[in-house]
C-alpha positions in Angstrom: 0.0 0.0 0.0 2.7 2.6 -1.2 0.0 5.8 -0.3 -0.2 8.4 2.1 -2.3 5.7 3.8 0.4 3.9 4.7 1.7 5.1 7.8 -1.3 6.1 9.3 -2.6 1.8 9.0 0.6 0.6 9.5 -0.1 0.0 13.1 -3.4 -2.0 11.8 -0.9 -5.2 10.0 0.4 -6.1 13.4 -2.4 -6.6 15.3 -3.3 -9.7 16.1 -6.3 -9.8 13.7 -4.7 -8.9 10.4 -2.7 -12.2 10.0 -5.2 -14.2 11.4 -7.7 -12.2 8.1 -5.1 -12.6 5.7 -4.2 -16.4 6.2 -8.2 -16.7 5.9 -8.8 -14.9 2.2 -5.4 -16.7 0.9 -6.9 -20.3 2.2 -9.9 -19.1 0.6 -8.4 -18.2 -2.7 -6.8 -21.5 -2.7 -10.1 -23.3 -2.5 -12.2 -21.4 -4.9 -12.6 -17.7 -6.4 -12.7 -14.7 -4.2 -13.4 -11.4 -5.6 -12.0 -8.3 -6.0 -8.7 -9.9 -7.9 -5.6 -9.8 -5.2 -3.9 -6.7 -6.8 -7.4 -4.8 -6.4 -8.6 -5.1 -3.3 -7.0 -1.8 -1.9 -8.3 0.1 -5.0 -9.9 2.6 -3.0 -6.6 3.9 -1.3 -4.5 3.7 -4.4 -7.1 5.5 -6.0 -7.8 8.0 -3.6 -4.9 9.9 -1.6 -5.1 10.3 2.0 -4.9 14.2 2.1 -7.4 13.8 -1.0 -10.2 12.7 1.1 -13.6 15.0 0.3 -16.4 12.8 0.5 -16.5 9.2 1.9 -19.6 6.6 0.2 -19.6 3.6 2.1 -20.7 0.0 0.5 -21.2 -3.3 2.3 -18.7 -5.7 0.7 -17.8 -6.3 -2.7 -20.0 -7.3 -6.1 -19.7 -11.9 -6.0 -20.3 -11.9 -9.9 -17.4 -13.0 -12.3 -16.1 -9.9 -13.3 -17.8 -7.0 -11.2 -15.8 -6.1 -8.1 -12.3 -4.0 -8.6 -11.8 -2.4 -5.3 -14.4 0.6 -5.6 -17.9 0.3 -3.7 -20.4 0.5 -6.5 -18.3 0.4 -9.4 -17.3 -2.3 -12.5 -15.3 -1.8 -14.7 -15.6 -0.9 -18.5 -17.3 -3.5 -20.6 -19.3 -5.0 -17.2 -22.8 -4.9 -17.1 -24.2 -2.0 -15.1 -25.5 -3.3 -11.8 -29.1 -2.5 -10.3 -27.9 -0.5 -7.7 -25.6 1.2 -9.9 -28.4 2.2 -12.0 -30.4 3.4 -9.5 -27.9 5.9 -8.3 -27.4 6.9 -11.9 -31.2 7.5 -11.8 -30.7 9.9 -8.9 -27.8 11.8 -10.3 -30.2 12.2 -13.4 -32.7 13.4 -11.2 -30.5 14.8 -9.1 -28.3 16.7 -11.0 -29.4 16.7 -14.8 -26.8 14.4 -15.7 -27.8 11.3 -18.1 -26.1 8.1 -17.0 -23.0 6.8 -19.1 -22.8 3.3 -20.3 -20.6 2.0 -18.3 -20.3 1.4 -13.9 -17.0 2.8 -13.5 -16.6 5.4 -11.2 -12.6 5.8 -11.4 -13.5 9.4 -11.7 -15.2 10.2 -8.8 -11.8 8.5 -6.8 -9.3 10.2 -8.4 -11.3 13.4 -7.3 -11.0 12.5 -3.6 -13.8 10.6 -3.4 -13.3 7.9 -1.4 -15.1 4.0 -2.5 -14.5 2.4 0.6 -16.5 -1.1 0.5 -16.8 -2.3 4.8 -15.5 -6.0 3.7 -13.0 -5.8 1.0 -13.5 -9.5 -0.2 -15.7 -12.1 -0.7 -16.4 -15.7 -2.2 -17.8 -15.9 -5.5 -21.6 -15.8 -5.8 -22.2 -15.9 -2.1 -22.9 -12.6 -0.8 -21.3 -11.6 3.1 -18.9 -14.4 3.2 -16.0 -12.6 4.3 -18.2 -10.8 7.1 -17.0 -10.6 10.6 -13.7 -11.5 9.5 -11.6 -8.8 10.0 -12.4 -6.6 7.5 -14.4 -4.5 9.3 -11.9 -3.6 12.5 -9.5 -2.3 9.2 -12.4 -0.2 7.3 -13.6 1.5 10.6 -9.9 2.9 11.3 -10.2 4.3 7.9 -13.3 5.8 8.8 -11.9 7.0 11.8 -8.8 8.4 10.2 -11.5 10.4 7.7 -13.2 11.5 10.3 -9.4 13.1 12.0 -9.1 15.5 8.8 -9.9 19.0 9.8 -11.2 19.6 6.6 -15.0 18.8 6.5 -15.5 15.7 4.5 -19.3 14.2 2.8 -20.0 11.1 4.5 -22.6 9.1 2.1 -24.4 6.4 4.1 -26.8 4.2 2.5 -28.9 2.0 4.0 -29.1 0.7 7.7 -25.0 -1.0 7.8 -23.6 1.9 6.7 -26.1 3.7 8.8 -24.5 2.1 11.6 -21.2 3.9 11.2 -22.2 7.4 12.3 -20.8 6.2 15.4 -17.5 6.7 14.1 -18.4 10.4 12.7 -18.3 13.6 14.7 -21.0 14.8 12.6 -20.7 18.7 14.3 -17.5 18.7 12.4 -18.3 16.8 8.8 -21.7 16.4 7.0 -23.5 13.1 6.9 -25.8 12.3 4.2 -28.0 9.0 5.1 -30.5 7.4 2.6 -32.1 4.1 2.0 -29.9 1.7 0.2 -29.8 2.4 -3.8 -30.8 -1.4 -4.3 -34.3 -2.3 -6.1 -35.2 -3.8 -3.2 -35.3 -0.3 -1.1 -34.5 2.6 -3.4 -38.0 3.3 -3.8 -38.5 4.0 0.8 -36.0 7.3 0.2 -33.1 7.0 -1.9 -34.9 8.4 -5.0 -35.6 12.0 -4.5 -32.5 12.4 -1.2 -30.4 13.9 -3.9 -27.2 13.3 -2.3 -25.1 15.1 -5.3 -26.0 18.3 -5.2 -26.4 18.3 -1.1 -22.6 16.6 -1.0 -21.5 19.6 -3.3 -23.3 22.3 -0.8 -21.5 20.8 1.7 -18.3 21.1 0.3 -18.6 24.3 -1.0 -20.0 26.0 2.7 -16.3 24.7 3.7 -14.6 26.4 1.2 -14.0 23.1 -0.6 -13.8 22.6 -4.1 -16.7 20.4 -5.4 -17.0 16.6 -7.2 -18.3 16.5 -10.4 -20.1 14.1 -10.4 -20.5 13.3 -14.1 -18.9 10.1 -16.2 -17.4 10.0 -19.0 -19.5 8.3 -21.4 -17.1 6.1 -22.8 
């Protein structure tokens, strides 16, 4: 992890837990397919520097389809269908924003901007959703939120649905603005995502702090 991450989680690969996590995801490798490939599972902090940081959206744990996970909550890669969820938050942005959705799910954009696509669990086993849960993962991810939640500058934290909801803990929300919302899957999108319009809200944020803002829209190729 050759960021300006590094020395603020170095403390993180001694503990006790870390080995114990990565002897589980190689042993899992071994016996089948895990997803996000090995060289992208820290995507999100290659992508997006330390110091970068402006707005924090927090998934659950990685896509389990051949193909769709590479490191970035909510994102595929070129050429990879666009998932439900994805569409739905392209729906809002549209809505949202005015912008009409690209043809593609990959949101290397948004990281390279300092937003930062930090997925809870940064594994799992192929075509079985949560299996990497309670593992580890989650002690790692929270000290990033935590470190996130140390910048003075005011940072966006995007929370949708009730896990990620359950992270405000970790936010001093006096200092930083939180943005919470139903999850953008078909299942719930419909009880309050739609119409929360969490794009132009993050960029009010941002802009009140005499930040500079995302924009938010894709290229369409």
């Amino acid at each position: 992890m050759l960021t300006d991450w590094n020395p603020l989680l170095r403390q993180q690969f001694v503990e006790p837990y870390w080995a114990e996590l990565q002897g589980f995801v190689q042993q899992e490798r071994k016996i089948g397919f895990v997803y996000p490939p090995e060289e992208d599972v820290y995507a999100a902090l290659h992508l997006t520097a330390y110091t970068d940081v402006k707005v924090l959206i927090l998934g659950q744990d990685p896509y389990h389809g051949e193909g769709q996970a590479h490191g970035l909550c909510f994102s595929v890669r070129r050429g990879v269908q666009v998932p439900p969820s994805l569409q739905n938050i392209y729906k809002e942005m549209q809505s949202d924003l005015g912008l009409a959705p690209p043809s593609h799910g990959n949101l290397e954009s948004w990281a390279s901007q300092g937003v930062l696509l930090l997925n809870a669990v940064l594994t799992v086993r192929a075509s079985n959703a949560g299996s990497h849960r309670n593992r580890g993962w989650e002690t790692f991810t929270d000290q990033i939120i935590r470190l996130v939640n140390n910048k003075k500058d005011r940072v966006v934290f995007i929370l949708w649905g009730a896990f990620a909801q359950k992270k405000k803990s970790l936010i001093d929300s006096d200092r930083h603005y939180v943005i919470e919302a139903p999850h953008p899957s078909p299942l719930s999108a419909h009880r309050g995502f739609f119409g929360s319009r969490p794009f132009s809200r993050a960029n009010a944020a941002l802009l009140e702090a005499g930040r500079s803002v995302i924009d938010w829209s894709l290229p369409h190729r």
